[in-house]
C-alpha atoms as one frame of an Amber mdcrd trajectory, in Angstrom:
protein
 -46.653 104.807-175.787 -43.512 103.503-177.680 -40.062 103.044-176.155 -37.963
 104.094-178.777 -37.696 107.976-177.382 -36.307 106.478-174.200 -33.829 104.362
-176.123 -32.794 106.702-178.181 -32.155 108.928-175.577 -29.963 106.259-173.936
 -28.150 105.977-177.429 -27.292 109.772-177.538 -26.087 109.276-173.662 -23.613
 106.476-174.818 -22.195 108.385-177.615 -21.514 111.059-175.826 -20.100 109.021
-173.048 -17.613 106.697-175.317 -16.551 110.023-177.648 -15.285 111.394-174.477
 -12.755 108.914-173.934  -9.064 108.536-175.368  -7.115 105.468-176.974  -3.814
 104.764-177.545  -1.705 102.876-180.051  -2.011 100.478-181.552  -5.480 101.715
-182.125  -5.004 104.531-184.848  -8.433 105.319-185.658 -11.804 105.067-183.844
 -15.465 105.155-185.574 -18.824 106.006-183.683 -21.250 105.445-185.734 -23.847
 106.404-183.209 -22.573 109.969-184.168 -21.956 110.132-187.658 -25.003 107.521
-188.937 -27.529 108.633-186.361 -29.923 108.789-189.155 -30.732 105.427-189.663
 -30.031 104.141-186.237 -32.617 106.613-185.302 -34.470 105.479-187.852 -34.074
 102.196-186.945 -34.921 102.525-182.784 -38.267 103.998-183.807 -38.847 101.483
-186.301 -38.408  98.583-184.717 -37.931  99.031-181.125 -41.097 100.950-180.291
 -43.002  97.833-177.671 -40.865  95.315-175.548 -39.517  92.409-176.446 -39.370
  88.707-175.835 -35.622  88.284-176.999 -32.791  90.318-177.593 -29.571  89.929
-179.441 -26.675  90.901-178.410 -23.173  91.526-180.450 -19.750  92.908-179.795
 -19.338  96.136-182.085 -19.251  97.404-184.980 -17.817  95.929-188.005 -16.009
  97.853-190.655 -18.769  97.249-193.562 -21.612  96.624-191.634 -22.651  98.953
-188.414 -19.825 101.581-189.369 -21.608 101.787-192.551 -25.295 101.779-192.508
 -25.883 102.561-188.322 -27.845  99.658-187.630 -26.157  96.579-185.854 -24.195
  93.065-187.953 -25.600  96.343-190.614 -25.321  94.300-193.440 -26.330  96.933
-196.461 -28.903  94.341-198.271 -30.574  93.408-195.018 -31.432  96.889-193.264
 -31.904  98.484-196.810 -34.220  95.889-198.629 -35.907  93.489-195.398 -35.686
  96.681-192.869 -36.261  98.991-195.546 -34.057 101.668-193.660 -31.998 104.176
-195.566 -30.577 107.112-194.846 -28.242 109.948-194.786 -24.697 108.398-193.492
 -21.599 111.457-192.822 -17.989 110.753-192.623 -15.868 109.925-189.797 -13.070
 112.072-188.324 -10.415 111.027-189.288 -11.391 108.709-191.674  -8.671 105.552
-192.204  -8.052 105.839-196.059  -8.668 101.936-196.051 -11.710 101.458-194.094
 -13.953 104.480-195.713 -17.399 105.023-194.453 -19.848 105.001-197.930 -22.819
 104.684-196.205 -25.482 102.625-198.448 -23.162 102.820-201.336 -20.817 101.223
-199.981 -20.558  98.019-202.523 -18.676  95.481-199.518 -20.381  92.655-198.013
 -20.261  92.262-193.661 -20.442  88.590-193.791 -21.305  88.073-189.842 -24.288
  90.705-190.902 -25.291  88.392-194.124 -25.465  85.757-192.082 -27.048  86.928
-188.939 -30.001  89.016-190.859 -30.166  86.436-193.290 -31.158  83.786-190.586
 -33.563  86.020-189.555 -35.136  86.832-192.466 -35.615  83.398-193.805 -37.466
  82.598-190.811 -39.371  86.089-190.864 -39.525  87.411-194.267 -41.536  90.830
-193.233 -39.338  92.342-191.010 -42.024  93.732-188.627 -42.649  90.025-187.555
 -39.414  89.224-186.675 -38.768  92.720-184.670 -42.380  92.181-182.810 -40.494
  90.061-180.290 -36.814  90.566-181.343 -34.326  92.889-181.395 -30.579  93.219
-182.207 -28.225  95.806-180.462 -24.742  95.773-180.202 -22.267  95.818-176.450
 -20.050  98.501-177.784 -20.681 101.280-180.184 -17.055 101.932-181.604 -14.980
 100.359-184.220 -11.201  99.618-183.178  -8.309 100.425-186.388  -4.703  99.782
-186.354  -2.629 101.873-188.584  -2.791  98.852-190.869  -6.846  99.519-191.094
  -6.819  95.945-189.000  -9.874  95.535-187.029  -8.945  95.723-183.317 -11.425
  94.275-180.758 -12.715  95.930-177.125 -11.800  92.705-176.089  -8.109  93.117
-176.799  -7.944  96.860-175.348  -5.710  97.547-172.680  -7.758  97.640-168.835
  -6.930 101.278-168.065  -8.788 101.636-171.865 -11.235  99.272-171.488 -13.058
  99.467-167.951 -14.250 102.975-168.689 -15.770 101.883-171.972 -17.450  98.727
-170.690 -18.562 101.034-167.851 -20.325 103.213-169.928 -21.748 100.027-171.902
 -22.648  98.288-169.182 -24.615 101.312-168.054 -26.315 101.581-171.621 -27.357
  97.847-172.060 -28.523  98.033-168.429 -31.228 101.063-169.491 -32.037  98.926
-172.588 -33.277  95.976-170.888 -35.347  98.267-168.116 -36.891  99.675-171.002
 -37.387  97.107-173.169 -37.963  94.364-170.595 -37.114  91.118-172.519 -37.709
  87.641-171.050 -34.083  87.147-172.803 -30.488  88.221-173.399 -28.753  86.430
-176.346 -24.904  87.202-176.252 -23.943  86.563-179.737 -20.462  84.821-179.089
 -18.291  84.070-176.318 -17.529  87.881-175.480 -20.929  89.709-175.379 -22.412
  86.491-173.345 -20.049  87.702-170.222 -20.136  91.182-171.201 -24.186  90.510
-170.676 -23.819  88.529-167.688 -21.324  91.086-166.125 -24.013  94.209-166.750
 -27.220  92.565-165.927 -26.238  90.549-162.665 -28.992  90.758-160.546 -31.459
  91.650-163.113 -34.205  88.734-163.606 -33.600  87.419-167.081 -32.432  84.404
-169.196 -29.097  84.462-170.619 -28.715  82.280-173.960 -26.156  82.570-176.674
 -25.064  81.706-180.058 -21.666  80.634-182.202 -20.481  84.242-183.557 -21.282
  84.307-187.481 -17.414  85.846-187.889 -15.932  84.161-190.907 -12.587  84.569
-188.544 -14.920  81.399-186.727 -14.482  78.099-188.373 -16.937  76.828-186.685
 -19.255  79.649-188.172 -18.137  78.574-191.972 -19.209  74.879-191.769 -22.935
  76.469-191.684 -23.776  78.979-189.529 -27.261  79.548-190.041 -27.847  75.640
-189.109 -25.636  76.146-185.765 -27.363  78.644-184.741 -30.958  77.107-185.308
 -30.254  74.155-183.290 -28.749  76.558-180.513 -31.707  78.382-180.244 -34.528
  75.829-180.387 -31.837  73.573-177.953 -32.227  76.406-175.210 -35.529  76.968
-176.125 -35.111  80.293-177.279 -37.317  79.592-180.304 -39.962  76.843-180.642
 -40.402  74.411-184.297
């Protein structure tokens, strides 16, 4: 019987849960993309998320041309539309920031952290259904963070009284999506969703690893990311030669 109905119920739980709270300035402008691009994340939970897994990824949120765009998480348009082979219907936040608009698969920007993340992956497992049998990739936090300015703003940086009831509701989520999909491993992609993991899943039986965020904000992450990341993985022993 596949998993994916029970995490996608868990998905429509969260996005409920995180639209119903409020945020104050200097965050202007707040995108779910677990409501408007429920197509392909749908698409994309009964795809790929169907058996349990071995290892699973773990980001912060959204960013502005990758997730907020196509639905899928570090949604880098190339990699869920030609490796994934996921496309679908994408609507339009509301309000929309007039700098940060939401094209869906037409949108023509690159998400670099998502080039480099899915391109990792994809190198090493060029059908897609290989690398998902064991892996999967979900994100801490559902919402993108604007500033008037359209600059990205980070859960990390929100205010507590903002803050604990969103990471409450996370926590809650990433807690149902490693009963259900029962992985020998938690990956916390950076510094941030390493804790965040810890924090949720203390006292649940599992390995915590972690990798060097693929942000270009990361110097580290620019001197060659993909190689980092390699070494960090078959170093913990995450993946095997």
């Amino acid at each position: 019987m596949s998993l994916a109905p029970k995490l996608i119920a868990a998905a429509k739980e969260l996005c409920d849960s995180v639209d119903a709270l409020q945020f104050a300035s200097p965050v202007a402008y707040v995108y779910n993309p677990l409501r408007y691009a429920w197509k392909p994340q749908e698409t994309y939970l009964k795809r790929f998320a169907a058996k349990k897994k071995r290892v699973v990824f773990m980001g912060m949120n959204p960013g502005p041309w990758g997730m907020a765009q196509t639905g899928v998480p570090f949604g880098e348009i190339d990699a869920v539309k030609n490796w994934m082979g996921i496309e679908e219907q994408v609507d339009i936040p509301f309000p929309e920031h007039p700098k940060r608009p939401v094209l869906g698969f037409a949108c023509e920007k690159s998400e670099v952290s998502g080039r480099r993340l899915w391109g990792l992956f994809s190198e090493r497992y060029p059908n897609a259904e290989d690398f998902f049998a064991e892996h999967f990739v979900l994100n801490y936090c559902p919402l993108v963070f604007m500033e008037e300015s359209s600059r990205n703003r980070t859960p990390d940086k929100l205010p507590v009284a903002e803050s604990a009831p969103l990471f409450e509701a996370c926590n809650q989520h990433l807690r149902k999506c490693i009963e259900i999909l029962q992985p020998e491993w938690i990956v916390g992609v950076g510094g941030f969703a390493q804790a965040q993991a810890k924090e949720a899943l203390a006292g649940i039986e599992l390995k915590h690893g972690k990798v060097l965020h693929p942000s270009p904000a990361s110097p580290a992450a620019n001197r060659g990311w993909a190689e980092a990341a390699s070494k960090q993985l078959l170093a913990q022993e995450i993946w095997s030669e």
